[in-house]
C-alpha positions as CSV (number, residue, x, y, z in Angstrom):
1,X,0.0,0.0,0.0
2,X,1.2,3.1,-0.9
3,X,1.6,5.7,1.8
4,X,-0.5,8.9,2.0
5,X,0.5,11.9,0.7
6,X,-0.3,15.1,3.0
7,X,-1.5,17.9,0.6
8,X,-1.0,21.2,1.7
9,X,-2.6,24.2,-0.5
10,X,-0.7,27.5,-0.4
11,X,-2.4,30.8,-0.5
12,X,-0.8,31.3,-4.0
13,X,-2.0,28.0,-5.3
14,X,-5.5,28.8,-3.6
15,X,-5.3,31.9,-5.8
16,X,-4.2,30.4,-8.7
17,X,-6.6,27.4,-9.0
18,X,-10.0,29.3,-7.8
19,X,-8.7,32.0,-10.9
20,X,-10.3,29.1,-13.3
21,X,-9.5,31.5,-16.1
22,X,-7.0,31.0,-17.9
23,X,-6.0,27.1,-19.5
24,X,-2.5,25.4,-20.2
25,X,-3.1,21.9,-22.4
26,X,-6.8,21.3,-21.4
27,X,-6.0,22.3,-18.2
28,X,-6.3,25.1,-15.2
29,X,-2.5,26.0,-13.5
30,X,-4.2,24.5,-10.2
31,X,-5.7,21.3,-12.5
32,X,-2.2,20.6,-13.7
33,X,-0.6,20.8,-10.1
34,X,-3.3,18.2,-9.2
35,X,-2.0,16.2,-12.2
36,X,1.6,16.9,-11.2
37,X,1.0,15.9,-7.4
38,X,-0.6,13.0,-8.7
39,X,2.0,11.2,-10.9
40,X,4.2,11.4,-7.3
41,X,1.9,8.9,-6.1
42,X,-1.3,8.5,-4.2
43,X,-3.5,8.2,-2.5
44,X,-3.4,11.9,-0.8
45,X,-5.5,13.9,1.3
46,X,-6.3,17.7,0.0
47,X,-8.6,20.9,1.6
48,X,-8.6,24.1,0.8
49,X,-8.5,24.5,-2.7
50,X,-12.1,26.6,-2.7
51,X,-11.7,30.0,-1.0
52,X,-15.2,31.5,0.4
53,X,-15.0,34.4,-2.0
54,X,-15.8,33.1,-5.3
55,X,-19.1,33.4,-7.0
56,X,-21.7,30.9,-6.7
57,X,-20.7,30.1,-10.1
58,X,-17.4,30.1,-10.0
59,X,-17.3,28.1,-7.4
60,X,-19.7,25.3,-8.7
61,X,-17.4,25.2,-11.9
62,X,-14.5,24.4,-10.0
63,X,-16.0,22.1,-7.5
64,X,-17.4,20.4,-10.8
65,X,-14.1,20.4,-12.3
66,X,-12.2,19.1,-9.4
67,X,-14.7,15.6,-9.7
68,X,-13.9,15.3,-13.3
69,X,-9.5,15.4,-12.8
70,X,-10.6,13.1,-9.6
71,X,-12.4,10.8,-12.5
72,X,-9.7,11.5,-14.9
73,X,-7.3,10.3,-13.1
74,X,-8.9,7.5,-11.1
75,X,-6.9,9.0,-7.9
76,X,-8.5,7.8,-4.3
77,X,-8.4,11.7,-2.8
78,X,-9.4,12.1,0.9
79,X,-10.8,15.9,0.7
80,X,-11.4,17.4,4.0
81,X,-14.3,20.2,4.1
82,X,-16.9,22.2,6.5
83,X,-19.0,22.8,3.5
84,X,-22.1,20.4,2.8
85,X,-22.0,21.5,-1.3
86,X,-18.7,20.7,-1.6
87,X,-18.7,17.5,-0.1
88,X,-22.2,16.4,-2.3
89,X,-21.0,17.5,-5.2
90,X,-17.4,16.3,-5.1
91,X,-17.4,12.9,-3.4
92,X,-18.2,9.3,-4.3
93,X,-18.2,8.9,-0.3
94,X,-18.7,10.9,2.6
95,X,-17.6,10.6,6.4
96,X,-19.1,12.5,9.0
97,X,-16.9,13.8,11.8
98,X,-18.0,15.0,15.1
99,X,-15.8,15.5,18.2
100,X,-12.9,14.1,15.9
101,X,-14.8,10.6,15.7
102,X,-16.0,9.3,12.3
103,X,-19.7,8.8,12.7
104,X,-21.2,7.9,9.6
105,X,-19.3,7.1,5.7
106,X,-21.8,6.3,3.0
107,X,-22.8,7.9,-0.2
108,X,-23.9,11.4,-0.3
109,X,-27.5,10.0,-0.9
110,X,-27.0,7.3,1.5
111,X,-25.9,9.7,4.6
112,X,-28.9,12.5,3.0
113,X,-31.5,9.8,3.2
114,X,-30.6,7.5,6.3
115,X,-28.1,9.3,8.4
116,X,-27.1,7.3,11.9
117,X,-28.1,10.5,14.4
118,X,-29.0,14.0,14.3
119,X,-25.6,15.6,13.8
120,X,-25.4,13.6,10.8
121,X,-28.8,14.5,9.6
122,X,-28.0,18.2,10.5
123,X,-24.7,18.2,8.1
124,X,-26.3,17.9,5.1
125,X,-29.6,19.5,3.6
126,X,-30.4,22.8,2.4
127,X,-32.4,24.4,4.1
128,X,-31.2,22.3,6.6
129,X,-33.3,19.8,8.6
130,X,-35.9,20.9,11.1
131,X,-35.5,19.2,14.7
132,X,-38.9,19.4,16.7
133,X,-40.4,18.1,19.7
134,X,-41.8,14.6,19.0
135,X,-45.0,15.5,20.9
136,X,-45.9,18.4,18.6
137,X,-47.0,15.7,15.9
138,X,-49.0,12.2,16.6
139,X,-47.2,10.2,14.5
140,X,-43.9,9.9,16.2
141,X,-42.9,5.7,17.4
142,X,-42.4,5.3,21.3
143,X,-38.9,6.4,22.3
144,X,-38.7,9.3,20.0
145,X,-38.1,12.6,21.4
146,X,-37.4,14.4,18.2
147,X,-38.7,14.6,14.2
148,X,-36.2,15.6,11.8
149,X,-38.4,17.2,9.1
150,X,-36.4,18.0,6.0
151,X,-38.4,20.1,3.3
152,X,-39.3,17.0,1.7
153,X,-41.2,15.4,4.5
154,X,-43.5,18.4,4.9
155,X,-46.9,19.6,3.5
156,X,-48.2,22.9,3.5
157,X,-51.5,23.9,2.9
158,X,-53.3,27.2,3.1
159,X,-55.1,27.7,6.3
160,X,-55.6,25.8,9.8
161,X,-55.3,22.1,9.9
162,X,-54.2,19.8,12.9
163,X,-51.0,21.4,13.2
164,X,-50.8,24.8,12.1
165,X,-48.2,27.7,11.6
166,X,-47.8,30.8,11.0
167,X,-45.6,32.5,8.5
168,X,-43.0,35.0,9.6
169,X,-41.2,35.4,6.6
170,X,-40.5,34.1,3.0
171,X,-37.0,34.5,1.1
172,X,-38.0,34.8,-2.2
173,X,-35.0,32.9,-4.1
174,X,-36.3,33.1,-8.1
175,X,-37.1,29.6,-8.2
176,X,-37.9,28.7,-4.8
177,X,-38.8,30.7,-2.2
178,X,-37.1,30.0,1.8
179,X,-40.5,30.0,4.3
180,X,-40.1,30.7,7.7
181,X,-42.5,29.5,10.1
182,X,-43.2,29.7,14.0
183,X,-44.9,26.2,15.1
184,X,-45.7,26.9,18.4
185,X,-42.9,28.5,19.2
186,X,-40.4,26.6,17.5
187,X,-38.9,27.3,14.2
188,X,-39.3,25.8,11.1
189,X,-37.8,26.5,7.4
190,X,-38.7,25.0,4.6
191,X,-39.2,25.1,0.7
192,X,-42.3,26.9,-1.0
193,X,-43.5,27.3,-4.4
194,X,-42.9,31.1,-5.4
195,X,-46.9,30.6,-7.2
196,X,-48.2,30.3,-3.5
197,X,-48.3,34.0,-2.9
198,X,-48.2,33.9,1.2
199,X,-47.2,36.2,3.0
200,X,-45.9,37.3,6.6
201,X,-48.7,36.5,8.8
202,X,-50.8,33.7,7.1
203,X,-51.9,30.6,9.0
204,X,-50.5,27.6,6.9
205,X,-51.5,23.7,7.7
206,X,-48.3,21.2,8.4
207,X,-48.7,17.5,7.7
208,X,-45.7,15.4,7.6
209,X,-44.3,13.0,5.3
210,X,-42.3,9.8,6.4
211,X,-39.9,11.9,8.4
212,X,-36.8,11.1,10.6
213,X,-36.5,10.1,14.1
214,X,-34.5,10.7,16.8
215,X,-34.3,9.7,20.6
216,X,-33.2,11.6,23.2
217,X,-29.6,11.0,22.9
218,X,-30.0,11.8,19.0
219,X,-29.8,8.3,18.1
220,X,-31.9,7.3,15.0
221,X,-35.6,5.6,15.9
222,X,-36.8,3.6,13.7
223,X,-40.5,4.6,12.1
């Protein structure tokens, strides 16, 4: 087994590759260090090549063209990151820190769907996962103590149901809209279609669909 190589990124690489402008052979100047690294041997563990003040765009292009010298070459690259997008749209695999323990490793859609605990759940998702007193809906199994409602697992309906909110505010993001909710007291984000036309104030309906479960440890529950 080959040993692992440590890469460290230099501010003047950092500044280099996140340029993405400018191409040598088919290649960025930060793609062709990759390449150069690489024939040195791998496997080797990389962070920091994606500084925080790119564009939206920019970055995506470079996250999307970091995946494709990772598939070009066939390298195994440990990359080590705080941000969610990065991680889902770069790796084949995923691991989960917390406290410096490895909690959960899986797919990107295998750790979305089925993470092990809340923290887990809570890394990935945008907006990220609601966590709400299990008594506030009926449906949660004994030993629960909290739903983790992700966007997906909620219904909203115009007007008062069996659980009801009210709307405090609504980030209107082109083709979604961000809407903010109080739930008795607790908050809750969550996706809306921009067509709904609510507005600060409305009483919406909640009804949930095959959410997550958690104990009071944070431990998953099963359904």
């Amino acid at each position: 087994m080959r040993p692992m190589k440590i890469f460290v990124v230099s501010e003047s690489f950092g500044s280099r590759i996140n340029m993405n402008l400018r191409e040598v052979h088919g290649y960025t100047y930060g793609a062709r260090s990759i390449y150069t690294l690489y024939r040195e041997g791998g496997p080797f563990l990389a962070g920091g090549l994606i500084k925080t003040d790119n564009t939206a765009a920019a970055t995506k292009e470079l996250m999307l063209e970091l995946k494709r010298i990772q598939t070009d070459l066939g390298a195994t690259i440990l990359y080590v990151t705080h941000d969610q997008t990065e991680a889902m749209t770069m790796a084949s695999r995923i691991g989960v820190i917390e406290a410096g323990r490895l909690m959960q490793i899986g797919t990107p859609r295998e750790i979305y769907e089925n993470p092990i605990n809340a923290h887990v759940a809570a890394r990935l998702g945008q907006p990220a996962i609601n966590l709400l007193p299990a008594d506030i809906f009926a449906c949660a199994p004994r030993g629960a103590k909290t739903i983790g409602a992700r966007t997906e697992h909620l219904t909203i309906a115009r007007g008062d149901g069996r659980v009801s909110a009210t709307v405090r505010r609504i980030e209107h993001l082109g083709d979604q809209s961000y809407l903010h909710l109080d739930l008795g007291g607790q908050p809750v984000v969550t996706l809306a279609d921009p067509e709904a036309r609510l507005g600060a104030g409305d009483i919406v309906s909640l009804r949930l669909n095959k959410p997550l479960f958690f104990d009071a440890a944070g431990g998953r529950v099963a359904a």
